[in-house]
TIRO-2110 file (N, C-alpha, C; in Angstrom, 1 decimal):
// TIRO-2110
55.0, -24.1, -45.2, N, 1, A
56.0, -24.1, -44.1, CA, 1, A
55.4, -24.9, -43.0, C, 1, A
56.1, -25.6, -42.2, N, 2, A
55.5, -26.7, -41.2, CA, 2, A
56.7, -26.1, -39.7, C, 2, A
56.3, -26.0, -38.8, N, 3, A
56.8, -26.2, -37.4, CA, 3, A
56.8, -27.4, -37.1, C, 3, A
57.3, -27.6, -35.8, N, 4, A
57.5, -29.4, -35.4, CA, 4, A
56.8, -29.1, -34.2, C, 4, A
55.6, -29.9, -34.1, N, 5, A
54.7, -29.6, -32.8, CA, 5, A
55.5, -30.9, -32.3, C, 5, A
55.5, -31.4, -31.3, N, 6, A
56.0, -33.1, -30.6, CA, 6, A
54.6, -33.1, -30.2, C, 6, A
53.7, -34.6, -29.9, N, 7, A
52.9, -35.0, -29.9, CA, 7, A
52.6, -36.1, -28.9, C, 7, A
52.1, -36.4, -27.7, N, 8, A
51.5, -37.3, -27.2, CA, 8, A
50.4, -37.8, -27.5, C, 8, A
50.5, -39.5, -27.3, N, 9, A
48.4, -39.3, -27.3, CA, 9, A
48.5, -40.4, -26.6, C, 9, A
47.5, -40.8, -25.8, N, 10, A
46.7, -41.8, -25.3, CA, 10, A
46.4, -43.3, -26.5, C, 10, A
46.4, -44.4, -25.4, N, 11, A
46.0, -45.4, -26.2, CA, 11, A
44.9, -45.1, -27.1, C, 11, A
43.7, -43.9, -26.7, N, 12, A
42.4, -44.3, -27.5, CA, 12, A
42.9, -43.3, -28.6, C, 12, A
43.5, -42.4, -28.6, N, 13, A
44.1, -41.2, -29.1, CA, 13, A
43.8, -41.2, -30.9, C, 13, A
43.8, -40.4, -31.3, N, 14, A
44.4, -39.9, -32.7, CA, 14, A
45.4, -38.6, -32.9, C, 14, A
46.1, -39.4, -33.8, N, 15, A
47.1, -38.1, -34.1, CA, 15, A
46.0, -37.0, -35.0, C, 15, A
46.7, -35.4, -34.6, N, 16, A
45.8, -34.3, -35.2, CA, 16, A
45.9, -34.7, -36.6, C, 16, A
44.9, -34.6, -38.0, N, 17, A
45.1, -34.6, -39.7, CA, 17, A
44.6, -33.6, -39.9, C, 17, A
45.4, -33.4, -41.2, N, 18, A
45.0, -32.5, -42.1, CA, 18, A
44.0, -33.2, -43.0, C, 18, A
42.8, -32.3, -43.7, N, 19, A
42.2, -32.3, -44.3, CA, 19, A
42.6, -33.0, -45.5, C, 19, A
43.2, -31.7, -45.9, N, 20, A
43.5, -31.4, -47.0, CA, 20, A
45.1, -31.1, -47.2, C, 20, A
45.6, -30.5, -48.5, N, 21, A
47.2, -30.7, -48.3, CA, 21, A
47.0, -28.6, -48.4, C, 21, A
46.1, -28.1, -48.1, N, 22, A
45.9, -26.6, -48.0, CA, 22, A
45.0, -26.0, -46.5, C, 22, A
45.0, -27.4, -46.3, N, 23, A
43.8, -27.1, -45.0, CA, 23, A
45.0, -26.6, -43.6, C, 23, A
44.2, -25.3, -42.9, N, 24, A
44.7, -24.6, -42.1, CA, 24, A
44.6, -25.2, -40.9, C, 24, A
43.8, -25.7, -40.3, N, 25, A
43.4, -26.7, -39.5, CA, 25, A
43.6, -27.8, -39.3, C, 25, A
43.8, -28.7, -38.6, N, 26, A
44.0, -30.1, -38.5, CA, 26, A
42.7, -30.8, -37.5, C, 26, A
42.4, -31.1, -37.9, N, 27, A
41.1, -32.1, -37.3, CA, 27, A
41.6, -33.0, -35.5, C, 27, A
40.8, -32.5, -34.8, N, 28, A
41.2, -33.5, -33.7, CA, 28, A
39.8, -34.6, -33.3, C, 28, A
39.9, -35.2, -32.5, N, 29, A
38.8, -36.3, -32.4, CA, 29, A
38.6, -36.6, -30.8, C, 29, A
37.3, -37.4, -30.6, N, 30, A
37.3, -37.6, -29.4, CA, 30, A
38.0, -38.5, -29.3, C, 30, A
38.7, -39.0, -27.9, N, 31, A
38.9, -40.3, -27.0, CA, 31, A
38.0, -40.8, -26.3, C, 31, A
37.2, -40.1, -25.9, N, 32, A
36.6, -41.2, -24.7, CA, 32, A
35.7, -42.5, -25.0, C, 32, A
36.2, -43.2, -24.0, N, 33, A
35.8, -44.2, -24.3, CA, 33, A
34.1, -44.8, -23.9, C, 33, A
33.8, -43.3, -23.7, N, 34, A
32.1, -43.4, -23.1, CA, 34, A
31.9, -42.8, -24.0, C, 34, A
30.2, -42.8, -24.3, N, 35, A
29.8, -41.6, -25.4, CA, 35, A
29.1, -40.7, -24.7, C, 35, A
29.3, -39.3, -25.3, N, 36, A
29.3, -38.1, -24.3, CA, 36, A
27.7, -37.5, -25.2, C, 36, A
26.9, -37.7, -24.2, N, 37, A
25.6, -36.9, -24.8, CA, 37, A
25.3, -35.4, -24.4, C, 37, A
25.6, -34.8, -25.1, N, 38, A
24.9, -33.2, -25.1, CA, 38, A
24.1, -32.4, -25.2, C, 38, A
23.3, -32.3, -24.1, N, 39, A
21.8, -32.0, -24.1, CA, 39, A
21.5, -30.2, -24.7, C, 39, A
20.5, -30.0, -25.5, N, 40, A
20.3, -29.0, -25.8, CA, 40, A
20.8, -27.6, -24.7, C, 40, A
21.6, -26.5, -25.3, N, 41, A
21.6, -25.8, -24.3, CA, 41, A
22.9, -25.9, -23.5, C, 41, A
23.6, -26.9, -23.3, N, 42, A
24.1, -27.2, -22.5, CA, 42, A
25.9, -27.4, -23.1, C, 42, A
26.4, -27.4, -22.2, N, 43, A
28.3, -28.0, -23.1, CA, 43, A
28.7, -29.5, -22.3, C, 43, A
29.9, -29.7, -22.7, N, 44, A
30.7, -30.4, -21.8, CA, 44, A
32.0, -30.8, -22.1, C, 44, A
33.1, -30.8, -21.6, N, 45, A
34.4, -30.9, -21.9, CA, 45, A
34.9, -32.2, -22.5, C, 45, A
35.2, -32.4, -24.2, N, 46, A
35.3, -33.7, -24.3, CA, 46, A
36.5, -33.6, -24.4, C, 46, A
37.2, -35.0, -24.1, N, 47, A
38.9, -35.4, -24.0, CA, 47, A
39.4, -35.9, -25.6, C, 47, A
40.9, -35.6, -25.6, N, 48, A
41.0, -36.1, -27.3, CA, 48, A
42.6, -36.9, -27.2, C, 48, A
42.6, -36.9, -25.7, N, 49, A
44.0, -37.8, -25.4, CA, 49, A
45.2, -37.2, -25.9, C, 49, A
45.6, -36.2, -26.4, N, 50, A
46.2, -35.4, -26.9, CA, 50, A
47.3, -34.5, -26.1, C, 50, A
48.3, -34.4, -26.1, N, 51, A
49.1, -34.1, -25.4, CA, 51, A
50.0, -33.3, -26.3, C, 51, A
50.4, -32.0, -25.6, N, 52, A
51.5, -31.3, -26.9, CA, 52, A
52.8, -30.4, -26.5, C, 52, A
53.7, -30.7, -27.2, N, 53, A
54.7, -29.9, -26.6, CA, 53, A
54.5, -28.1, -27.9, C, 53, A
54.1, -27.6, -27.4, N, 54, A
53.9, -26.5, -28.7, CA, 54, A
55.2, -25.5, -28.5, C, 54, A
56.1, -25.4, -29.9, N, 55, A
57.2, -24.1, -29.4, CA, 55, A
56.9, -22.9, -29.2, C, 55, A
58.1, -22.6, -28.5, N, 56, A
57.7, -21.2, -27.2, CA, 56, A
58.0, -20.1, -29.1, C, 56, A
56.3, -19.1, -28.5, N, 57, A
56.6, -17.9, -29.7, CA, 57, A
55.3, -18.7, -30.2, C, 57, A
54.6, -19.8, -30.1, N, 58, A
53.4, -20.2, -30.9, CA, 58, A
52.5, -20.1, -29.9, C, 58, A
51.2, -20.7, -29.9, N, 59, A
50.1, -21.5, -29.5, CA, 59, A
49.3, -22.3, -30.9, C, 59, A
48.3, -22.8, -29.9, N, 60, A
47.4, -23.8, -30.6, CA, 60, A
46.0, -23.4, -30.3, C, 60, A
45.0, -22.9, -31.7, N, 61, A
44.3, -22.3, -31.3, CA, 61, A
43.0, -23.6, -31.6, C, 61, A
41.9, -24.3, -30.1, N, 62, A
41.5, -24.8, -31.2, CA, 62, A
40.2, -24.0, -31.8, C, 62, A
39.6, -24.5, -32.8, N, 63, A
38.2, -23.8, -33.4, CA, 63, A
37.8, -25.3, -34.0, C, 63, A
35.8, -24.6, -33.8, N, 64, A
35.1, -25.7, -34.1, CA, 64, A
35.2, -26.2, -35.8, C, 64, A
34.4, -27.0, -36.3, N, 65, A
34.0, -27.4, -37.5, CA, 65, A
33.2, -27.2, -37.7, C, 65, A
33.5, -26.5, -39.1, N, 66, A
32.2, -25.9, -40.0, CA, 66, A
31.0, -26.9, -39.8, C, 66, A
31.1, -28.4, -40.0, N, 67, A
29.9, -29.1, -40.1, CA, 67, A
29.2, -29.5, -38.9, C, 67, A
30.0, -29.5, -38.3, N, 68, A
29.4, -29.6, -36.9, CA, 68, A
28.2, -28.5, -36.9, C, 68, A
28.7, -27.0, -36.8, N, 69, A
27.9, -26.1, -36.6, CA, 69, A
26.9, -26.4, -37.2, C, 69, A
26.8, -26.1, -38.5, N, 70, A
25.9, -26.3, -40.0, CA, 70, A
25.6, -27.4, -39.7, C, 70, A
26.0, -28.4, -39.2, N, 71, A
24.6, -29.5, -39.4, CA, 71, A
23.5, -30.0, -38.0, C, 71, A
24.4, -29.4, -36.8, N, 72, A
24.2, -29.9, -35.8, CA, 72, A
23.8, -28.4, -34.9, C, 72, A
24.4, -27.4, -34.9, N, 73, A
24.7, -26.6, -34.2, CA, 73, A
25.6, -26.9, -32.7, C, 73, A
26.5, -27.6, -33.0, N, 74, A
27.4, -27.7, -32.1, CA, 74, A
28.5, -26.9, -32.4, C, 74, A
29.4, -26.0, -31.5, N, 75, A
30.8, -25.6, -31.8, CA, 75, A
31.6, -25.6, -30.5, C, 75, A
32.7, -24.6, -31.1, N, 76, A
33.2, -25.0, -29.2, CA, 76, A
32.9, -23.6, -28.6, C, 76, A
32.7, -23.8, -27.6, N, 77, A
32.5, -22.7, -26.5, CA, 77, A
33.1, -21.4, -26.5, C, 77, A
34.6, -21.5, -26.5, N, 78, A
35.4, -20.4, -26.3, CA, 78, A
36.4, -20.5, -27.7, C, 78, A
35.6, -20.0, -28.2, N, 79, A
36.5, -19.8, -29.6, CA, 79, A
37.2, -18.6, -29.8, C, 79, A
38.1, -18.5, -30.2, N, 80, A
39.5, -20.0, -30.1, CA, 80, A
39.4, -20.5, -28.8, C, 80, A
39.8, -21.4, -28.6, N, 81, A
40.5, -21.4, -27.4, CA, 81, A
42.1, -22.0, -27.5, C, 81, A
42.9, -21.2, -26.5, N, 82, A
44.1, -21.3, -26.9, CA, 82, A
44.8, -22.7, -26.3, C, 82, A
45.6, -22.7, -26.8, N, 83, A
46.7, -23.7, -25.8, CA, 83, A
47.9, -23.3, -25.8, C, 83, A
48.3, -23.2, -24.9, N, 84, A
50.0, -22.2, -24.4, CA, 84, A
50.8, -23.3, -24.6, C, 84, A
52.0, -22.4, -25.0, N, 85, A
53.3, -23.4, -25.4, CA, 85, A
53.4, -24.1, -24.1, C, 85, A
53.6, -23.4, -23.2, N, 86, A
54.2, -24.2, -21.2, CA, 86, A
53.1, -25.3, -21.3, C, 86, A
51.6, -25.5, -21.6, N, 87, A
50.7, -26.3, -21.3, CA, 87, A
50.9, -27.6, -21.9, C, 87, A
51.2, -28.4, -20.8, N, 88, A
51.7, -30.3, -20.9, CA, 88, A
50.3, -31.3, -20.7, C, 88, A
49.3, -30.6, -20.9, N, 89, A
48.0, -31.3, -20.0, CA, 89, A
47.5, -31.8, -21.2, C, 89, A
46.4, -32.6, -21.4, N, 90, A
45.6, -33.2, -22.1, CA, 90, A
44.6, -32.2, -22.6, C, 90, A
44.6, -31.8, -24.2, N, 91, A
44.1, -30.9, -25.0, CA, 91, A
42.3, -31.5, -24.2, C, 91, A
41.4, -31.2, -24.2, N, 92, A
40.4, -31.2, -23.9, CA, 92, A
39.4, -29.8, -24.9, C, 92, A
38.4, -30.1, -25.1, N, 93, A
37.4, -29.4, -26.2, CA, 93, A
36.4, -29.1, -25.9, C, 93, A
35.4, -28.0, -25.4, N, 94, A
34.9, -27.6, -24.5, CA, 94, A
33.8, -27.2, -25.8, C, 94, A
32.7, -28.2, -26.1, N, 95, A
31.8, -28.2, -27.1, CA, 95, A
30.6, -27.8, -26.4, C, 95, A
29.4, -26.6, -26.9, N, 96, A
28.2, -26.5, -26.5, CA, 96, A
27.2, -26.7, -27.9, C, 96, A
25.8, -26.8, -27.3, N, 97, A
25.3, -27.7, -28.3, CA, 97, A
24.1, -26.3, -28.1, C, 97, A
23.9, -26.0, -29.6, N, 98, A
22.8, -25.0, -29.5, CA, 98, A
21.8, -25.1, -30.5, C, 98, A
21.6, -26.8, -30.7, N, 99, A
20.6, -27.3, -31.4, CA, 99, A
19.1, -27.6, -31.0, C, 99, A
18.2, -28.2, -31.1, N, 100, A
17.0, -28.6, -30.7, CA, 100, A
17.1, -30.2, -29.8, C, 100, A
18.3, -30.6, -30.6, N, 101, A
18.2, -32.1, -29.9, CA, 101, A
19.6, -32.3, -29.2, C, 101, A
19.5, -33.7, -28.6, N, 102, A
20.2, -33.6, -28.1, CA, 102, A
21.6, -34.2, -28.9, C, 102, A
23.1, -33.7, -29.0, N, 103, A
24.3, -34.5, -29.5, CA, 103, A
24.8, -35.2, -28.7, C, 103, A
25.6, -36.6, -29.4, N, 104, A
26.2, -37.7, -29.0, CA, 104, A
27.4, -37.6, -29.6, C, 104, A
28.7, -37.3, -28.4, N, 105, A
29.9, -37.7, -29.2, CA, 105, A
30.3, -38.9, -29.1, C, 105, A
30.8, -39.7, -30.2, N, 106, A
31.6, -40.9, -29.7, CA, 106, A
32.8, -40.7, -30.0, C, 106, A
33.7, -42.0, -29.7, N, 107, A
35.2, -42.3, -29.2, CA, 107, A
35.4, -42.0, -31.3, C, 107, A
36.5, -41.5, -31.6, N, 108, A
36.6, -41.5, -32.5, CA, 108, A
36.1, -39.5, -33.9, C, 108, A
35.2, -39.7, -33.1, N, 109, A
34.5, -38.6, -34.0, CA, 109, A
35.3, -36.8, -33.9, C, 109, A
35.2, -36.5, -35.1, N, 110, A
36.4, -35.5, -35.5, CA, 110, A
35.2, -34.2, -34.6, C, 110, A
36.1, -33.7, -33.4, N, 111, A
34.9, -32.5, -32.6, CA, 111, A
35.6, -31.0, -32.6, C, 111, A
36.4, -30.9, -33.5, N, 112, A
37.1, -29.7, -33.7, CA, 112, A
38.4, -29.4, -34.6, C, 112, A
38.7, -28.3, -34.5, N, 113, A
39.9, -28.2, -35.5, CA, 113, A
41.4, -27.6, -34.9, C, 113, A
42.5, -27.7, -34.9, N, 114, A
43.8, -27.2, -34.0, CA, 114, A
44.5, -26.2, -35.4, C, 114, A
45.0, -24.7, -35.0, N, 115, A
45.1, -24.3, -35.8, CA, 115, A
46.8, -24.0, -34.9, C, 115, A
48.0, -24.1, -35.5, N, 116, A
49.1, -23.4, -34.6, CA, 116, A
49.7, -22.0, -35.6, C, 116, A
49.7, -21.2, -34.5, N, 117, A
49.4, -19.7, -34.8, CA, 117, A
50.9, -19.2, -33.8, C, 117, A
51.4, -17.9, -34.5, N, 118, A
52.5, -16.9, -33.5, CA, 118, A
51.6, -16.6, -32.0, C, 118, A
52.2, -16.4, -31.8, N, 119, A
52.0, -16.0, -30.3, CA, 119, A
52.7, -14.7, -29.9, C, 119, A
52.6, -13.4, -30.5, N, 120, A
53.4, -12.1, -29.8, CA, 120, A
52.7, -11.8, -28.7, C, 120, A
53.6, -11.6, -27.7, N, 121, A
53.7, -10.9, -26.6, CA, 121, A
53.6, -9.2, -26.6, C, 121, A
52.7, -8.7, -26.2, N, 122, A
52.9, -7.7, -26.1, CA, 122, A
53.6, -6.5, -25.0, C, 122, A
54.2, -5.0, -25.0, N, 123, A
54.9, -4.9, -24.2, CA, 123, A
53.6, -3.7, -23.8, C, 123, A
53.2, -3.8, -22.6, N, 124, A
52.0, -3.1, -22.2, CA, 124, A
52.5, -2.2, -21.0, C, 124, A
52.6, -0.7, -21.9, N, 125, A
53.1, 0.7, -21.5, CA, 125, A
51.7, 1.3, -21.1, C, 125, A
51.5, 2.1, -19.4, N, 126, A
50.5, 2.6, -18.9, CA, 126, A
50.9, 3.9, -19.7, C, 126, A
50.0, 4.8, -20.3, N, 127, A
49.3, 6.1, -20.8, CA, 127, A
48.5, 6.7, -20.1, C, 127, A
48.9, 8.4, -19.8, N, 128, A
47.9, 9.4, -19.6, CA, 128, A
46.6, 9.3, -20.8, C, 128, A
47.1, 9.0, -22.0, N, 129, A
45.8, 9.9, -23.4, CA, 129, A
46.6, 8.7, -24.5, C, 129, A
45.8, 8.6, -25.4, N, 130, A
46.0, 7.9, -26.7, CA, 130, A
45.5, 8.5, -27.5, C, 130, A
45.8, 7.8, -28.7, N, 131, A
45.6, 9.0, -30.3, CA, 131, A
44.7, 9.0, -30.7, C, 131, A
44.2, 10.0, -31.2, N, 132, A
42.9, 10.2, -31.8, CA, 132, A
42.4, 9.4, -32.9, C, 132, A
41.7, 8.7, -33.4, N, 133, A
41.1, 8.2, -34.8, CA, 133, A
40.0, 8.4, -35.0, C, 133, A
39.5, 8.3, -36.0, N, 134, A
38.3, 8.5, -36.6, CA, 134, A
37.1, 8.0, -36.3, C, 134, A
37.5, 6.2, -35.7, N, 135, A
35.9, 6.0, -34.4, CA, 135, A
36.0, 6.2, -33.3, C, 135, A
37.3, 6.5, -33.2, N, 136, A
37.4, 7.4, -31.4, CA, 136, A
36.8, 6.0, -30.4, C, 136, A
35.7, 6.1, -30.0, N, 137, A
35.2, 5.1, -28.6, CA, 137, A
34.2, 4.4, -28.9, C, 137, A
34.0, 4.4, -30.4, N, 138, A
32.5, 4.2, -31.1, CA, 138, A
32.8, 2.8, -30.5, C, 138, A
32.1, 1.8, -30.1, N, 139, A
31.6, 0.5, -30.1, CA, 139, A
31.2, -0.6, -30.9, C, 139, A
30.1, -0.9, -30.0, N, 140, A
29.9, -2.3, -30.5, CA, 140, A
28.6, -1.7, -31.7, C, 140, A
28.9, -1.8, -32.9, N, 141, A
28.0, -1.5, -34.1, CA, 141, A
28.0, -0.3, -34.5, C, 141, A
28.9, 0.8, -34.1, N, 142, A
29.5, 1.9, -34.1, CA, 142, A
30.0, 2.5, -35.5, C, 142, A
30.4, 1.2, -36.3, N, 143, A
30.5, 1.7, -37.9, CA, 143, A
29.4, 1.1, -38.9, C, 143, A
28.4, 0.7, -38.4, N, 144, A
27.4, 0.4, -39.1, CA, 144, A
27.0, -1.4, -39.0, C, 144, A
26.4, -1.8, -39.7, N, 145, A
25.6, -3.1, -40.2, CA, 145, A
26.5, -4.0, -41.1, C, 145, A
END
């Protein structure tokens, strides 16, 4: 099943691809026409010229690449990070590098993945008390290892 995202891009731009003809993801890439070096430790917002009209009831979630991580230890920052249907701006990719050296993105290179996902709204009713369950308040590692 496919949705119809509408798509801008910039002169340097690439349209988002699919991998694969099963791949959940679609690969985006940088634009910039500088190369963006990423010092150990550190992030920085790369541009992918990318412009999207997403239908209302979805978003765009992006998430990093496996190889990136695994080979480089780069991913993106705020995973997912979303992108709202209303949002007309330039997709941008907010990559931190948690390697030993430093990363170089260039113009061209595949720096994440765009996944388009439902979007429910939830209807958020204030409560005196909620239901009981079985971890009750347990936390973070609260059912074990």
């Amino acid at each position: 099943m496919s949705v119809p995202v509408r798509i801008r891009l910039t002169e340097d731009a690439a349209m988002p691809v699919y991998g694969t003809a099963d791949a959940a993801g679609a690969d985006i890439s940088s634009a910039s026409s500088a190369d963006i070096t990423i010092q150990p430790g550190e992030s920085a917002a790369i541009p992918t010229g990318i412009y999207a009209e997403i239908p209302q009831g979805y978003e765009l979630q992006v998430r990093p690449r496996s190889g990136l991580a695994l080979r480089h230890a780069v991913t993106v920052l705020n995973t997912p990070g979303t992108i709202d249907a209303d949002y007309r701006g330039e997709i941008r990719v907010i990559l931190i590098n948690h390697g030993r050296s430093p990363f170089t993105v260039h113009k061209g290179d595949r720096i994440a993945q765009v996944v388009l996902a439902p979007a429910l709204r939830a209807d958020f009713t204030a409560a005196d008390s909620l239901s009981q369950t079985e971890r009750g308040a347990g936390g973070f590692g609260s059912t074990g290892v």
